[in-house]
N, C-alpha and C positions, 0 to 999 in steps of 0.2 A: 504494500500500500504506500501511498505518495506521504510527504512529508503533511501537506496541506491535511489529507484525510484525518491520519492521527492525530495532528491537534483539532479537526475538529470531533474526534472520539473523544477527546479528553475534556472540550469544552462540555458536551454532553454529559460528561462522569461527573464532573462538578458540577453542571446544573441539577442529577436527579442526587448528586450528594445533599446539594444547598438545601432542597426541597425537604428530603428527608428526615434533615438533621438542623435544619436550621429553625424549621415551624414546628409547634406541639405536636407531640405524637401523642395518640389517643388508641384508648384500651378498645375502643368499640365494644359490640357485645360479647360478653361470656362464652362462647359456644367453641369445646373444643372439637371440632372440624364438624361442623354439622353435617358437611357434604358429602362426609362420609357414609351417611343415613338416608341420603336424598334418592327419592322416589320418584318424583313427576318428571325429570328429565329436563325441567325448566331452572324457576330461578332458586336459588340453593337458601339453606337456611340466612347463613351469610348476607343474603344478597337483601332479605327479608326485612335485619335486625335494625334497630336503630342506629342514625349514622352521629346518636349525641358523643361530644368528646369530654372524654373522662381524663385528665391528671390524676388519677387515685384508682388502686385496684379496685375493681369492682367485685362485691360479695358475689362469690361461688361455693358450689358444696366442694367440700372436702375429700381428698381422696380417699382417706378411709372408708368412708360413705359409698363409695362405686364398686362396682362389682369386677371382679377380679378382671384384668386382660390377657387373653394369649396370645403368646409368636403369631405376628411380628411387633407386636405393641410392648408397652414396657407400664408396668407400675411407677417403677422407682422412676421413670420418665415426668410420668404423670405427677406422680408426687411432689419432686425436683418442680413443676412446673405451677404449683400450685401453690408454693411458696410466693410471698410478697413481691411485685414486680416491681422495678423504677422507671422512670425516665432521665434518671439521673448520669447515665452513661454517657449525655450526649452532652456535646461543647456547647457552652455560652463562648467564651472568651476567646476568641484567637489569637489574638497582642500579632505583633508581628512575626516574618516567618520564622526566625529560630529563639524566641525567647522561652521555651520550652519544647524542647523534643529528645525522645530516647529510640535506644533499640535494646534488645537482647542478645545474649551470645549464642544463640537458641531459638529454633521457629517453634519448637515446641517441648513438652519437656513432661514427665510423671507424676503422678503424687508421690512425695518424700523427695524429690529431688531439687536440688538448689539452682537457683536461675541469677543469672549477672545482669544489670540493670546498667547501659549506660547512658548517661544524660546531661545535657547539656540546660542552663536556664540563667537568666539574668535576676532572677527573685533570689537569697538570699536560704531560702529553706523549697522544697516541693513534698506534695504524699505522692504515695500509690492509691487508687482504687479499682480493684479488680473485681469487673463486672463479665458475668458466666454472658453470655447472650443465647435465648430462645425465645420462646414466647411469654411466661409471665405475664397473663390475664391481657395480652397484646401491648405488655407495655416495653419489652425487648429484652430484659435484660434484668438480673440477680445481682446486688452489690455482695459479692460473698469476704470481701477482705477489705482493708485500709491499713495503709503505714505508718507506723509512726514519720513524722516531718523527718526529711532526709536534707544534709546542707548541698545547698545548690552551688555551681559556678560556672565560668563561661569557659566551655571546653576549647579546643583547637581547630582552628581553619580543618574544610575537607582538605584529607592527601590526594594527590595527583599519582597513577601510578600511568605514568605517560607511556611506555609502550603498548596498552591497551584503552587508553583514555579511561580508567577506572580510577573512581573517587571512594574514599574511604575515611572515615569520622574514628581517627586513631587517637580514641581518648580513653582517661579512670575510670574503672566501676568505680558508679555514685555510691551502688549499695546491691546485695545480695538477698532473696527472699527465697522461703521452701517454700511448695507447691505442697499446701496440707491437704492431709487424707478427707479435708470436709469440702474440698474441689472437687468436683462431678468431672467427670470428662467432658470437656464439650468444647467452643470456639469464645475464646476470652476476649477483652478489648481490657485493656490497663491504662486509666483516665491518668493521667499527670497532670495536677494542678500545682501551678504555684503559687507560695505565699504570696505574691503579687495578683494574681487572678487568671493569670494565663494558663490555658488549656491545651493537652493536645493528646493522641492516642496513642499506645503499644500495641500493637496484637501479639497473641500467645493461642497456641491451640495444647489443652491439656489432653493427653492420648492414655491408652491404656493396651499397650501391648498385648496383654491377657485375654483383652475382650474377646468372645464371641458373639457379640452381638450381632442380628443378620445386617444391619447396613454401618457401613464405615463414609462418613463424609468428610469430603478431600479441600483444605484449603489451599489454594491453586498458588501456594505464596511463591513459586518461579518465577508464572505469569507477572504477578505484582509488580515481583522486584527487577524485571525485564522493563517495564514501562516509568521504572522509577527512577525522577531526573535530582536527586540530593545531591547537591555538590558540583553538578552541572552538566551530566550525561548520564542519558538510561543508552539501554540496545538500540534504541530508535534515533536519537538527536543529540547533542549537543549545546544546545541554544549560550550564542554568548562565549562557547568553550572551544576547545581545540578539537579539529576535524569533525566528523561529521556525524560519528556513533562512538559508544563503548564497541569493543569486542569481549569484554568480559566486565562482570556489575556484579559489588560484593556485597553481602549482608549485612557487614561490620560496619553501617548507618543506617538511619534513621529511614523512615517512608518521607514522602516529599510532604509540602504544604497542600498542594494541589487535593491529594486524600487526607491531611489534616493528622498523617501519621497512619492512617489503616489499610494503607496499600488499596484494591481494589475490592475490601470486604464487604462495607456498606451495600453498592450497589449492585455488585454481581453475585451476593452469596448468602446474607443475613436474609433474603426474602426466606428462600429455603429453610433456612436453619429453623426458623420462627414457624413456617407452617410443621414441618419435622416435626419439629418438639410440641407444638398445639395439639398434632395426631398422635401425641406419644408412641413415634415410631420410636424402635428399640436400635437407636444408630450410637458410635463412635464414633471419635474425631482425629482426624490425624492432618497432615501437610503432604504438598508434592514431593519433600526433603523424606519425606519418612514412607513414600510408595519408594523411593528411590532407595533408601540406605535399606529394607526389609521388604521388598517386595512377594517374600514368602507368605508375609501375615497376612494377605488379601486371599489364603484360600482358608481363613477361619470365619468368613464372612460369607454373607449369602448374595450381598449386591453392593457394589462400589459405583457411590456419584461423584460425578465429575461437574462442580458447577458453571455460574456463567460464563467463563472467560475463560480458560485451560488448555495455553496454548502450546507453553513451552514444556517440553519432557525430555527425560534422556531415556538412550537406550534403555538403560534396566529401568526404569519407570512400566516401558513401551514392553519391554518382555516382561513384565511381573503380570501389567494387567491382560496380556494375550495371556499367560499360563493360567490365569485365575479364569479365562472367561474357558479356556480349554478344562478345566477342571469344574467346570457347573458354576461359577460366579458371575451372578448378571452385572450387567455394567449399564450407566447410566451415565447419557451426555446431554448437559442441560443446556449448552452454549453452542453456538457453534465456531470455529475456527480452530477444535482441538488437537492436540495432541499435531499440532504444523512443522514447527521448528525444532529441532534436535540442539538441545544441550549437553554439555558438560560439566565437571563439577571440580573442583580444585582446593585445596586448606587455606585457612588464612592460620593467624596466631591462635584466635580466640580458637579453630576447632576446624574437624571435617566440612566438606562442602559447605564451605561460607562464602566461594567465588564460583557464578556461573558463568560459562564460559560458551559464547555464540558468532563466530565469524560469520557467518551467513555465505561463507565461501569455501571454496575446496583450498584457498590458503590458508585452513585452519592444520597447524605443524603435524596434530594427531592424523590425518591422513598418510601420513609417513609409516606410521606405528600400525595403527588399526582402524582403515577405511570406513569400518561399519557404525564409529560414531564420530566422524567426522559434520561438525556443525553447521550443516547445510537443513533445508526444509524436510521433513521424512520422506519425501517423494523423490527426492534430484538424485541424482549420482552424488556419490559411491553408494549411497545409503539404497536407493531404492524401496523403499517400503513407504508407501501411500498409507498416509492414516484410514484410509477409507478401508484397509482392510482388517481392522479393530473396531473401527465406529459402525463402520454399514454407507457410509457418503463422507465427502470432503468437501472443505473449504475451497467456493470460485470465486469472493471479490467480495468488496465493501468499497465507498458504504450504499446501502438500501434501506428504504422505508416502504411496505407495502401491507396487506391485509393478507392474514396467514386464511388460505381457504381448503378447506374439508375435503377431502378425496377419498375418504373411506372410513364414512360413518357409521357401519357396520362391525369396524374393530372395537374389540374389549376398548382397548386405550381410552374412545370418547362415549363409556359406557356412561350412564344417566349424564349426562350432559345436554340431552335436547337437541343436539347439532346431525343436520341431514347434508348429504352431499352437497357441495356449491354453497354451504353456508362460510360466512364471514366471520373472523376471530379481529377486529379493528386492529390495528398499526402492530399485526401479530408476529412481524418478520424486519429485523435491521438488530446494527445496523451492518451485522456480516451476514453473511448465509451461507449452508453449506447445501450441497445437492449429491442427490445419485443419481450417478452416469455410469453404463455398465462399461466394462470396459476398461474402468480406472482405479480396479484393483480392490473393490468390495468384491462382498457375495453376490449369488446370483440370487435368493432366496428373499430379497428385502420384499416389506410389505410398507408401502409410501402411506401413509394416512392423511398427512397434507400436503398438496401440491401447488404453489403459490408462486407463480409468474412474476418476475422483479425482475427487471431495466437497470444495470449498473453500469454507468461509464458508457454507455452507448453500446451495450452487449444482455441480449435477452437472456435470460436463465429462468430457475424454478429454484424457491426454495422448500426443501423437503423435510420433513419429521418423520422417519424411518422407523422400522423394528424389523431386526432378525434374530432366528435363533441358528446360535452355533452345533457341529455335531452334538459336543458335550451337553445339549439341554438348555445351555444359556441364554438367556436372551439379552439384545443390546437396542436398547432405545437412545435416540439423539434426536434432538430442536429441531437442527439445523438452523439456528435462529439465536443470537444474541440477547433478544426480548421475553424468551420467554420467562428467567426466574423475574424480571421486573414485574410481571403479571400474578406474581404470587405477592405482592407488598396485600398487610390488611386493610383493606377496604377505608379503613378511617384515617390514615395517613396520610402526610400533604401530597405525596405523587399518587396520581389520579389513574396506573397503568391497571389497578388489580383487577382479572377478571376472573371469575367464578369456572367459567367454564375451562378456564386452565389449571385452575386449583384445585378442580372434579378430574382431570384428566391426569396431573402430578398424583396426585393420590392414589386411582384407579392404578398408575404403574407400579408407585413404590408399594403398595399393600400387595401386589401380586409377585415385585419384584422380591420383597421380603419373605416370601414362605418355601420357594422352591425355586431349582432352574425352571424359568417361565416358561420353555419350551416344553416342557413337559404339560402343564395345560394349555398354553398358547403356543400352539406353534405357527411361525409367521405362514403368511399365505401372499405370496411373492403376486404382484398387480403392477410393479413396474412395466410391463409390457403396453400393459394397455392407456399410459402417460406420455404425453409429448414432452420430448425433450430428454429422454433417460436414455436415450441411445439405442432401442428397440426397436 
């Protein structure tokens, strides 16, 4: 994609960030996932409820009160989730761009294990507040910790590591905190305030090695920190800085201003999380750092998501989740433009893979050594290997805006939903899109549900939301679409994407995707034939 596109992806990220996070977020009604329940095929409970906005949890029964859940649901989900909600996670204050910002030595970390805090801030003293994020009565997020005041100061200019154009914030741990055993596993945000007033985010995903729960959700933090310009260059640009990209972007700083510190989590990821944990699906959490350094723990699961944006992987990422899907592990792509570009991963000081590493050319030196992760896109030479034959379709271009339409309303996928062939899902597709085209290294077996005609750059295409299953029983759902976790935000939220009929459709996959290889009751039923535009 052209320089011009990306920033205007990014002005987008920040407009649905500002929206999200900058207006009252409201509990809306009580109901967890009522759509789950829905019978008329029309407007869901949800869609029903009042749109009053609440600052204050709203009285629910308690979970002892409810009658027990089985696989794929969780109790202790439920429970966890019925606890007092905030809104308290979210920034008043931004001061300007570095008067408070941290990172970790660590994208993720266990209970009982100690995590390195390091931060930068012009206030005098700052706390930590570590808020879990899910739903909590729709209000996002559990204050589960607070720090005592840690003393602030003004760390060191970014380093330059000039023969990759990579920037790095080589400064003191402020201060050291353990990850206690009263941390749930889930996707954290760590609020940094300072005695001064300024605000800004950590993220942290607490994981559980042990788990077997059937779904494991992935925070895409590669992607993130591929797009992230701290210091003055991400993989993409340079602005202001020398030459014209990073070839390699280290985790040893902070996320930019632009996310306010949370990499890409807001808007590509928390919709999910939130409906997830509303349906007390019985899921884990992990990072792309952690399919990559144990890609074995993905066959203790029953379904691994991939959410909005999940672009960057490296080989073993790429062979753990093809052995998990060959082994009955359904896989889920909720974004589309996944699993594109081929990274690497390199140490810094603080630790393993703290530098990823993307020439986006066959001038990356590992060619020399071994071809097959050399950091070109999955599809070009030496590498050869088309994401579309993991996903089911690949990425052809951005950006687009168009209406996602129905092509096979007879699949389970758009069960009660109400939606008949040639129906309209509004601005249900941008603003990438992926598509299946035979021939380009999928199956032949995919069954297209939506087929949605978009104009990009003066080149007609179809954006698609596939499912296939593999030998093993698996099945593999993907968007093809950018848009679609935005369509999961709750209903009472300042961004206006959320629609019912994809929140009836996310759920109808992950309840099926949770209990078994889907293929064993859903086995795809392959209709690309009879689609314009799939190479048939």
């Amino acid at each position: 994609m052209t320089r011009r596109e990306r920033q205007a992806i990014r002005r987008r990220r920040r407009r649905r960030r500002q929206l999200l996070v900058g207006g009252a977020i409201a509990a809306g009604a009580a109901v967890i996932f009522a759509v789950l329940q829905l019978g008329d095929g029309n407007a869901s409970s949800a869609e029903r409820s009042s749109t009053t906005t609440r600052t204050t949890a709203p009285t629910t029964t308690t979970a002892a009160t409810l009658p027990a859940l089985e696989r794929p649901f969780s109790d202790a989900v439920r429970a966890e989730n019925a606890k007092p909600g905030t809104a308290g996670w979210r920034l008043t204050k931004d001061g300007a761009a570095h008067d408070i910002e941290g990172y970790l030595n660590v994208t993720s970390a266990q209970r009982g294990e100690t995590v390195d805090l390091f931060a930068t801030t012009v206030a005098p003293t700052f706390t930590i507040e570590a808020y879990r994020m899910g739903w909590y009565q729709g209000l996002g997020a559990r204050l589960v910790w607070t720090s005592d005041p840690v003393p602030g100061k003004v760390q060191a200019a970014a380093t330059l590591i000039s023969a990759t154009n990579t920037y790095e914030a080589r400064w003191d741990a402020s201060t050291s905190f353990a990850i206690g055993s009263d941390w749930p596993d889930g996707s954290y945000l760590l609020k940094l305030v300072a005695s001064t007033g300024q605000q800004r985010w950590v993220p942290l995903t607490v994981r559980d090695d042990a788990s077997t729960a059937p779904y494991v959700i992935m925070n895409a933090v590669s992607s993130w920190q591929a797009y992230n310009r701290w210091g003055g260059c991400s993989l993409y640009n340079c602005p202001g800085g020398r030459g014209d990209r990073s070839k390699a972007v280290s985790f040893d700083r902070p996320y930019d201003i632009v996310t306010d510190g949370s990499g890409d989590f807001i808007g590509n990821e928390l919709p999910l999380i939130m409906r997830s944990e509303e349906a007390a699906l019985d899921a884990t959490y992990i990072t792309s750092i952690d399919l990559h350094q144990r890609p074995e723990l993905m066959r203790q699961h029953q379904a691994i998501i991939s959410l909005g944006h999940d672009e960057y992987w490296s080989k073993t990422m790429f062979d753990g989740a093809e052995a998990a899907r060959d082994g009955g592990v359904n896989l889920v792509f909720l974004g589309a433009n996944a699993v594109f570009r081929q990274v690497r991963f390199e140490p810094t000081v603080l630790g393993a893979d703290r530098t990823m590493i993307n020439y986006r050319s066959t001038a990356d030196p590992i060619r020399r050594v071994d071809p097959s992760q050399t950091t070109v896109s999955f599809r070009d030479s030496p590498v050869n290997r088309p994401e579309a034959s993991l996903i089911g379709e690949q990425y052809q271009c951005n950006p687009v805006r168009a209406d996602m339409i129905i092509s096979q309303a007879a699949s389970w996928i758009w069960a009660n939903t109400g939606l008949n062939n040639g129906d309209h899902l509004e601005i249900g597709v941008g603003s990438e899109y992926d598509q299946y085209i035979r021939g380009q290294g999928g199956p032949d077996n995919v069954e297209i549900v939506a087929h949605s005609p978009v104009n990009c750059r003066g080149r007609a295409g179809y954006s698609d939301v596939t499912y296939y299953t593999a030998p093993s029983g698996a099945g593999v759902f993907a968007t093809g679409t950018n848009y679609w976790v935005s369509k999961l935000m709750p209903k009472d939220f300042p961004e206006t994407a959320y629609n019912p009929k994809v929140v009836q459709a996310t759920i109808n996959v992950l309840t099926e995707f949770g209990k078994a290889p889907a293929g064993q009751a859903h086995p795809s039923v392959p209709n690309w034939q009879d689609l314009p535009g799939t190479g048939s």
